[in-house]
Backbone atoms as SQL, in Angstrom:
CREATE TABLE atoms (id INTEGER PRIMARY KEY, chain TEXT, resi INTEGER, resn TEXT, atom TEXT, x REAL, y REAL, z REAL);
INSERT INTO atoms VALUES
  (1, 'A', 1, 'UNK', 'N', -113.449, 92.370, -108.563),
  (2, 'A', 1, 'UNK', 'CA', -112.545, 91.928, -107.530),
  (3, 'A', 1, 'UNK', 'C', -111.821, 93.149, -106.972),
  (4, 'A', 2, 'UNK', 'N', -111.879, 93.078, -105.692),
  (5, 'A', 2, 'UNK', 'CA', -111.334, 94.372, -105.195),
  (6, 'A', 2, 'UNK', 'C', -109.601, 93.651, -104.367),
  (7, 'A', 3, 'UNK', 'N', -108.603, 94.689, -104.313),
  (8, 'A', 3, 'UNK', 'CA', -107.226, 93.967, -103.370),
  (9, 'A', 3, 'UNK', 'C', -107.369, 94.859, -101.830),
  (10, 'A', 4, 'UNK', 'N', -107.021, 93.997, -101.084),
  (11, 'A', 4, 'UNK', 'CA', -106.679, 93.874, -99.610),
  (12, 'A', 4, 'UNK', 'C', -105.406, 94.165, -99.634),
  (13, 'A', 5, 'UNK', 'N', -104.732, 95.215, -99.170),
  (14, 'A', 5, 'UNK', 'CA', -103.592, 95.151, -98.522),
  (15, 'A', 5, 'UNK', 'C', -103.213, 94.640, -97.167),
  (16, 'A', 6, 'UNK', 'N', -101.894, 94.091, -97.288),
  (17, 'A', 6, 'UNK', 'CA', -101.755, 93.715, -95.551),
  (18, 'A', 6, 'UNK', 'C', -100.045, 93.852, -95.079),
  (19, 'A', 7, 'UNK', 'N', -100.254, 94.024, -93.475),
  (20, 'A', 7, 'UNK', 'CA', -98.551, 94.640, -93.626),
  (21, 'A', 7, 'UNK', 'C', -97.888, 93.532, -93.092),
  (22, 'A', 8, 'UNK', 'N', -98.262, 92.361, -92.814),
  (23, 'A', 8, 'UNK', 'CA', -97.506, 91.294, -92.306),
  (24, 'A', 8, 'UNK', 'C', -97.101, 90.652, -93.632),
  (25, 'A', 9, 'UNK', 'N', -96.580, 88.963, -93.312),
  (26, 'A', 9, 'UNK', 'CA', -96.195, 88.101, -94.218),
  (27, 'A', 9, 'UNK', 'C', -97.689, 87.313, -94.466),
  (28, 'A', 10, 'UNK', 'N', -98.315, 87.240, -93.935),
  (29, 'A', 10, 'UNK', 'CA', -99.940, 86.615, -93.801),
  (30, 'A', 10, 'UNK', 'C', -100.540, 87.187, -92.888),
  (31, 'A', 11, 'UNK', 'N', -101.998, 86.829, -93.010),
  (32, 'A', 11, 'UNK', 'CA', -103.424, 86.862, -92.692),
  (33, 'A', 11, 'UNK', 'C', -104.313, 85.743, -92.864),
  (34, 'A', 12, 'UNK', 'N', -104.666, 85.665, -91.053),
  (35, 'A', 12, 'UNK', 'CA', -105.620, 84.570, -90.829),
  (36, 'A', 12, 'UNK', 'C', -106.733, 84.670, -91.717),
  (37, 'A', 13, 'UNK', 'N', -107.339, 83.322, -92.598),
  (38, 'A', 13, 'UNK', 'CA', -108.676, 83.618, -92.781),
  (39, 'A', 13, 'UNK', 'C', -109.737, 84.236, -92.394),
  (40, 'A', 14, 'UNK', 'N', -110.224, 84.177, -91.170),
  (41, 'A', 14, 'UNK', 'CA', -111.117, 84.469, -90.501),
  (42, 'A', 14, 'UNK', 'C', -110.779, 86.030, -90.154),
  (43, 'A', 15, 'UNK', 'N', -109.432, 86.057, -89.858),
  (44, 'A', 15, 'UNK', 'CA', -109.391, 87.537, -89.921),
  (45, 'A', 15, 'UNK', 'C', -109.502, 88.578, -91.366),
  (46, 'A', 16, 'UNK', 'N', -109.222, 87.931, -92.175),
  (47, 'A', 16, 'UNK', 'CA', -109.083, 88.120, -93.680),
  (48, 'A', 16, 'UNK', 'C', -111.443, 88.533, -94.179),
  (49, 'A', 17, 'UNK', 'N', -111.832, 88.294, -93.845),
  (50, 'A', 17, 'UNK', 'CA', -113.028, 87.870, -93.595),
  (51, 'A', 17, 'UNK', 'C', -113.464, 89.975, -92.656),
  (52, 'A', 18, 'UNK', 'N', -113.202, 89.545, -92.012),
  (53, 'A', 18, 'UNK', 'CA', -113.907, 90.987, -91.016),
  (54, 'A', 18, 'UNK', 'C', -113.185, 91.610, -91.264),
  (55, 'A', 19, 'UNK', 'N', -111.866, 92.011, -92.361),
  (56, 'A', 19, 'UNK', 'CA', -111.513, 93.124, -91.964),
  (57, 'A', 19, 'UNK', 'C', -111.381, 93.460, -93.393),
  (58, 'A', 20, 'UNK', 'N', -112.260, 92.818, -94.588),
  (59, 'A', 20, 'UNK', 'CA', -112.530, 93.218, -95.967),
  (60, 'A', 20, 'UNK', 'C', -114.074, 93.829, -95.624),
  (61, 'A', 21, 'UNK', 'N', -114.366, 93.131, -94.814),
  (62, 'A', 21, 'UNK', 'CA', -116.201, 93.639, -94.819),
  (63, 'A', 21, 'UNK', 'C', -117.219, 92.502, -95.325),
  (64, 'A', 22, 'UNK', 'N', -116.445, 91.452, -95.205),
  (65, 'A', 22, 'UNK', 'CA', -117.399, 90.355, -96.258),
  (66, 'A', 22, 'UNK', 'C', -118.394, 89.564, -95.123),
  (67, 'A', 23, 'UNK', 'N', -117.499, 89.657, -93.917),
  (68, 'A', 23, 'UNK', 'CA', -118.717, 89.496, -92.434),
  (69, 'A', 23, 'UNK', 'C', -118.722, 90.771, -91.577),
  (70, 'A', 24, 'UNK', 'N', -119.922, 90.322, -90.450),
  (71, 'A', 24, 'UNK', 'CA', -120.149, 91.559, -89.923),
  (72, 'A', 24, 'UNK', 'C', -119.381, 90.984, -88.057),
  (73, 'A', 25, 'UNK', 'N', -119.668, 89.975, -87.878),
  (74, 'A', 25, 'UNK', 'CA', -118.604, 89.755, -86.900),
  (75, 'A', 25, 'UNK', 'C', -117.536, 88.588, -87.029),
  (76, 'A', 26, 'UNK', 'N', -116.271, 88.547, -85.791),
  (77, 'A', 26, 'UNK', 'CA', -115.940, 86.799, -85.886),
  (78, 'A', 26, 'UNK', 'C', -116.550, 85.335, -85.637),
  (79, 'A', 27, 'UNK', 'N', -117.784, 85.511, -85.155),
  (80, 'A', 27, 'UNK', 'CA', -119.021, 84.566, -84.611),
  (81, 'A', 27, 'UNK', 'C', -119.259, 83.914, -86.158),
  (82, 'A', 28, 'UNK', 'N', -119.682, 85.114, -87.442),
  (83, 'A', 28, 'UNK', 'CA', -120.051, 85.178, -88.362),
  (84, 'A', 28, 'UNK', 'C', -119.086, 84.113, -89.141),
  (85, 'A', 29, 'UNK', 'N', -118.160, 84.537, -89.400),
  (86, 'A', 29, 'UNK', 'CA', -116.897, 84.067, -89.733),
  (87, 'A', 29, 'UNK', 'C', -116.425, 82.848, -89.606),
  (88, 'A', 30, 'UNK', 'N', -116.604, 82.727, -88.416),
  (89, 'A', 30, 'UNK', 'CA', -116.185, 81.128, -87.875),
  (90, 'A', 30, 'UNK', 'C', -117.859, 80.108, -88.609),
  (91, 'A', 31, 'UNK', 'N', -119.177, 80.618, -88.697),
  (92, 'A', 31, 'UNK', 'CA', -119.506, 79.758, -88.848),
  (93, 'A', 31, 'UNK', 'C', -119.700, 79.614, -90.967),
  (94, 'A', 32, 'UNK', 'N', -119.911, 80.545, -91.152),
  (95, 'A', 32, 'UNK', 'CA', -119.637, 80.530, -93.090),
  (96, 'A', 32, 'UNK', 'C', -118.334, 79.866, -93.214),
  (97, 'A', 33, 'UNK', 'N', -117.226, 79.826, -92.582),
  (98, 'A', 33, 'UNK', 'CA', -115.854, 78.917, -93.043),
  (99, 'A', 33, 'UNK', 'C', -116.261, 77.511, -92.828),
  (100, 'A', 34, 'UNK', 'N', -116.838, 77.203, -91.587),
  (101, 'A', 34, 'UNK', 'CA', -117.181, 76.011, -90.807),
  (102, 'A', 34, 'UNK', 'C', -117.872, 75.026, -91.562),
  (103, 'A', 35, 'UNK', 'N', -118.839, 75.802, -92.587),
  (104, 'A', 35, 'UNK', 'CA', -120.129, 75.639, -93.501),
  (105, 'A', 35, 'UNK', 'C', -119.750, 75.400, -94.971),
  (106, 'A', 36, 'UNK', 'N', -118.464, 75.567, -94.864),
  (107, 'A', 36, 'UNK', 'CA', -117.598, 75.171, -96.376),
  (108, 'A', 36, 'UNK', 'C', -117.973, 76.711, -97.633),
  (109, 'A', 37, 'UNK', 'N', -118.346, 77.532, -96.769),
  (110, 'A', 37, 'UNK', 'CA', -119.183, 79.083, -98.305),
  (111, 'A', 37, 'UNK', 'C', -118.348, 79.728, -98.264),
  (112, 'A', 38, 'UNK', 'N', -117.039, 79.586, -97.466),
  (113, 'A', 38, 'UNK', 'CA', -115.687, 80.193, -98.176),
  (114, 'A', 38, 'UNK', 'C', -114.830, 79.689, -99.127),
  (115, 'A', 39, 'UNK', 'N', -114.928, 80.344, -100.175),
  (116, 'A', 39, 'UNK', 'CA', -113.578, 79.631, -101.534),
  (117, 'A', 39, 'UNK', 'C', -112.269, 79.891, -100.970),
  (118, 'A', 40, 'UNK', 'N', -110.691, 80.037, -101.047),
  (119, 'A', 40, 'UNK', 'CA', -109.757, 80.464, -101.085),
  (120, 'A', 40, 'UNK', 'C', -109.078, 79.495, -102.304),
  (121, 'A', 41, 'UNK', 'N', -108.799, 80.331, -103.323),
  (122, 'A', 41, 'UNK', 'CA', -108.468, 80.238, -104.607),
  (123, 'A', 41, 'UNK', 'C', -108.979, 79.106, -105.233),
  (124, 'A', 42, 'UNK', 'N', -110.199, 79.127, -105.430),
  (125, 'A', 42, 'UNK', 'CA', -110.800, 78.440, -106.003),
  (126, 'A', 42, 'UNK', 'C', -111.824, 77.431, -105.597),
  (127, 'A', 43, 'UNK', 'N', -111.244, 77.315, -104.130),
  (128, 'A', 43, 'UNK', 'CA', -111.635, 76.048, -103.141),
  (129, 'A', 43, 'UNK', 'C', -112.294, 76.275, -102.529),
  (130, 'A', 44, 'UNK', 'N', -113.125, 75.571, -101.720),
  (131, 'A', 44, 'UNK', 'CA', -114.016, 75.154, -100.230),
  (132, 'A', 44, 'UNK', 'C', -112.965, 75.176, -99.284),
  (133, 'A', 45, 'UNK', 'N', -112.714, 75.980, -98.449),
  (134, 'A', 45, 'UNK', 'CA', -111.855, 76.112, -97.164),
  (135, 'A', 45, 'UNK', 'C', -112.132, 76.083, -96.070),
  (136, 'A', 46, 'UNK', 'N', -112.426, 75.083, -95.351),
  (137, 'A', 46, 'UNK', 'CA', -112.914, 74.802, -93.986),
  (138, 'A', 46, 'UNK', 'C', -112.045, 75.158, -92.324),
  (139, 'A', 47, 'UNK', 'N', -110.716, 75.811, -92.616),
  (140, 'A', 47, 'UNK', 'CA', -109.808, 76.024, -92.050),
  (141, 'A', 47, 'UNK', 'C', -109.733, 77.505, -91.759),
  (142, 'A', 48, 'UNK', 'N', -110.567, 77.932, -90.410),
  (143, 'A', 48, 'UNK', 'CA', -110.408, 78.997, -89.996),
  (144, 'A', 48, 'UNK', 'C', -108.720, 79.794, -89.580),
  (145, 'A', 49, 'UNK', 'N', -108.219, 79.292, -89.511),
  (146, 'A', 49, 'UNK', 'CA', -106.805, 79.769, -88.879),
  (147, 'A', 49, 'UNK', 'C', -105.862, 79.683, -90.429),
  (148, 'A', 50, 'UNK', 'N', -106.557, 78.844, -91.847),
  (149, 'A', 50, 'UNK', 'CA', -105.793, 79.105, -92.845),
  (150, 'A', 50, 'UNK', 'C', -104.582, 80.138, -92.744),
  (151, 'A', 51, 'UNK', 'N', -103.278, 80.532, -93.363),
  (152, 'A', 51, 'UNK', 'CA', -102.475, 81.519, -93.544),
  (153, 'A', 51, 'UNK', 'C', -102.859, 82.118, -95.311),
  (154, 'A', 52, 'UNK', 'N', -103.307, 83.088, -95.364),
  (155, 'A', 52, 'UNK', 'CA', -103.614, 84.163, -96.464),
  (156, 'A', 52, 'UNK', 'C', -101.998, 84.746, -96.520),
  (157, 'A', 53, 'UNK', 'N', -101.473, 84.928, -98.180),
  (158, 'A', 53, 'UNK', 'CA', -100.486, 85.228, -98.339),
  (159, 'A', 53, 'UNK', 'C', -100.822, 86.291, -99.702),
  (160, 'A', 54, 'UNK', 'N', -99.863, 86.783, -99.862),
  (161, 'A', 54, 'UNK', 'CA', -100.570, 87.743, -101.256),
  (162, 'A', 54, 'UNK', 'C', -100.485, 86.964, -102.654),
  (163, 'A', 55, 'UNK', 'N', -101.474, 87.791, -102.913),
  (164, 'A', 55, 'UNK', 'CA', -102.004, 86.398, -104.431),
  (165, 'A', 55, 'UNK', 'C', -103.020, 85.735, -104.051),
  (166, 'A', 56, 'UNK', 'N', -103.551, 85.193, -102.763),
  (167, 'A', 56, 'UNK', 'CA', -104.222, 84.548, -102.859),
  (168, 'A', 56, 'UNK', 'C', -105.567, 85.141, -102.559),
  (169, 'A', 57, 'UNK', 'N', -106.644, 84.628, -103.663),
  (170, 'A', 57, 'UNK', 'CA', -107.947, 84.918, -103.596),
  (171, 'A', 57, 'UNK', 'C', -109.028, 84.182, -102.544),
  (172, 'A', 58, 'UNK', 'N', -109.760, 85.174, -101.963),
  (173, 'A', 58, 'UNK', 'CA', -110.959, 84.654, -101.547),
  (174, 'A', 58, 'UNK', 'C', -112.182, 85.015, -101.509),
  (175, 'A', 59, 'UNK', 'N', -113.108, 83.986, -101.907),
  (176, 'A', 59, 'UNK', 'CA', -114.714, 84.402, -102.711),
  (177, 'A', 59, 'UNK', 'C', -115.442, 83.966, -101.407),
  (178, 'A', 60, 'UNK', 'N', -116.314, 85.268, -101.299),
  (179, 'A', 60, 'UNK', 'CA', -117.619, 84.509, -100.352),
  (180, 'A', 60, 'UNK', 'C', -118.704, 85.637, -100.585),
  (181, 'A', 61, 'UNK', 'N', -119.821, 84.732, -101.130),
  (182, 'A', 61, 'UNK', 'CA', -121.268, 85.156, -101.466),
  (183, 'A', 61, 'UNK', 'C', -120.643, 85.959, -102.894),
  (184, 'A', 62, 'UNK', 'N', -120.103, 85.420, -103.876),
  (185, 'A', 62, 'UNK', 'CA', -120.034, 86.182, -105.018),
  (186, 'A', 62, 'UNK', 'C', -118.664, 87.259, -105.128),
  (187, 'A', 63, 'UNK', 'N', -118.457, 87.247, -104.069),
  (188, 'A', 63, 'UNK', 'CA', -117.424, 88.889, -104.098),
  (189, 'A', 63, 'UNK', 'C', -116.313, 88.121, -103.287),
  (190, 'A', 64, 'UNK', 'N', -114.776, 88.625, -104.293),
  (191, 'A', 64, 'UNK', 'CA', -114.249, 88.095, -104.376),
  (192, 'A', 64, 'UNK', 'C', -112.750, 89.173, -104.020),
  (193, 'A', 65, 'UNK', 'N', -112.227, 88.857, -103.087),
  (194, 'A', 65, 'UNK', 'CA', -110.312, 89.977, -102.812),
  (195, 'A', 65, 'UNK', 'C', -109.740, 89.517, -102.883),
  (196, 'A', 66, 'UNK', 'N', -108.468, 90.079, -103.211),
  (197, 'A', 66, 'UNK', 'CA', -107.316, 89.202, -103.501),
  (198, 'A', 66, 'UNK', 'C', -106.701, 89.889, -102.483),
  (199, 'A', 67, 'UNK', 'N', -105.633, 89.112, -101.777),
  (200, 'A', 67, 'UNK', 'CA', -104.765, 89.610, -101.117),
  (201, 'A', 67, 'UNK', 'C', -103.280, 90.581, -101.653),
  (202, 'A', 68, 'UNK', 'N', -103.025, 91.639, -101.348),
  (203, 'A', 68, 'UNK', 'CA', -101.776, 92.420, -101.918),
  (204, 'A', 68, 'UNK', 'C', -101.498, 92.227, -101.044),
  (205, 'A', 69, 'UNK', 'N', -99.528, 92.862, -101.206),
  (206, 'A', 69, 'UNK', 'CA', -98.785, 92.410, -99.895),
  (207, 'A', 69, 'UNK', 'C', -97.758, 94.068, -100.007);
């Protein structure tokens, strides 16, 4: 598990997504969330606009960041 830093109070999923490297665009992004193959802490997260806060984990295809804050 690798950590993400971020300088706000949150991070959109989808943005959370392209800017670890786990997709290669937002096209990408929108449709693996859409498709239920994103976890966020533990879960199936179908909610592109989710709010990512620190602590919280997200797994897709095996590989897994946690958010730092």
């Amino acid at each position: 598990m690798r950590k993400i830093t971020i300088s706000g109070a949150f991070i959109k999923l989808d943005a959370l997504l392209k800017f670890a490297n786990l997709v290669s665009s937002g096209g990408e992004a929108k449709l693996r969330i859409a498709g239920g193959e994103v976890l966020v802490n533990g879960e199936a997260c179908t909610m592109r606009g989710k709010k990512l806060r620190p602590g919280d984990r997200v797994t897709l295809d095996g590989e897994t960041v946690e958010i730092d804050g």
